[in-house]
N, C-alpha and C positions, 0 to 999 in steps of 0.2 A: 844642871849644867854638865854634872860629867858622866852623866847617862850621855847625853845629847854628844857629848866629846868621843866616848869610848865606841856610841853607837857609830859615828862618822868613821872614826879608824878601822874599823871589824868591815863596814861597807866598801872602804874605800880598798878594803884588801882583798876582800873574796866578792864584790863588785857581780853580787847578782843580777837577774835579770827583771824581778819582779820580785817585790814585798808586800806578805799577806800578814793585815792586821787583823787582830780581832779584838781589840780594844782593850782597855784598864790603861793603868798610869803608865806601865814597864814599856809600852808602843809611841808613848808619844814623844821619848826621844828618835827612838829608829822614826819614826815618821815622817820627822823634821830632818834628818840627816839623809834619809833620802830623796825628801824633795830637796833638798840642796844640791845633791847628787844627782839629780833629774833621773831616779829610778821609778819606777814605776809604783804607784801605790794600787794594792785590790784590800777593802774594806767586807767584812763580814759583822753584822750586826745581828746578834741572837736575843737582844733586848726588847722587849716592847718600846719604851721608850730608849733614846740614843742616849751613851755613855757622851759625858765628857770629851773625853779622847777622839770616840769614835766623831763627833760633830768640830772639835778641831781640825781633825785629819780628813773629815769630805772634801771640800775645796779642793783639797792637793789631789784625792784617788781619782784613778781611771775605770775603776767599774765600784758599786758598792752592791754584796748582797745582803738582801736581810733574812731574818727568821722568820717576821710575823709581816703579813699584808701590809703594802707601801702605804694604805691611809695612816698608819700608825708614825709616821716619819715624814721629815722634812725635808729629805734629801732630797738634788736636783733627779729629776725623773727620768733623764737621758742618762743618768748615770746608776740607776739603782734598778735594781729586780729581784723580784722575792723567789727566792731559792730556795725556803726554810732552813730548817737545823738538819745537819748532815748524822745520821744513828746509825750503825755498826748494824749488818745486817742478823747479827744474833741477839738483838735486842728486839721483841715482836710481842704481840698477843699469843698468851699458851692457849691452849683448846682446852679444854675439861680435862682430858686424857691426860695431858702435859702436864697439867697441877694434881692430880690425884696423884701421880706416880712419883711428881718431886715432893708434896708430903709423905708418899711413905718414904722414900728414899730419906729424906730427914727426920724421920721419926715423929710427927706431928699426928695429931686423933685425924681418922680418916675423913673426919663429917664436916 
């Protein structure tokens, strides 16, 4: 209850336009304090199956995306699209070249 309080006060002052959850327990007061605030919820679900939180908070969002393909989920389908997991473009497959050169760089047997 004073997640859900404190969360109301922080909304009610800097009165955004739009609240992006991504689920666990620490979202489901903001969730609740912005539907009351009639802000808008967007849902991201990188779960296979849906958290807690994140299946309290559907009903209330306006769009929900997920990580893994919609059969995996029970969201309403007007409101969900698989978008997957969002990865920092320096995260990739190395080439051979790429890993031979960070073992030597680290000092690892070349083999």
């Amino acid at each position: 209850m004073v997640g859900f309080f404190q969360s109301l006060f922080k909304l009610m002052k800097w009165r955004p336009d739009v609240i992006f959850i991504k689920g666990g327990y620490v979202c489901l007061p903001v969730g609740y304090a912005a539907r009351l605030l009639r802000i808008p919820l967007v849902l991201h679900d990188s779960e296979a199956h849906p958290g807690l939180t994140n299946r309290l908070l559907s009903p209330f969002a306006k769009a929900i995306g997920t990580g893994a393909p919609l059969e995996y989920y029970n969201y309403p389908p007007e409101k969900a699209s698989y978008v997957g997991i969002p990865v920092a473009p320096e995260f990739h497959p190395y080439s051979e070249t790429e890993k031979k050169e960070l073992k030597e760089k680290l000092g690892f047997n070349r083999q």
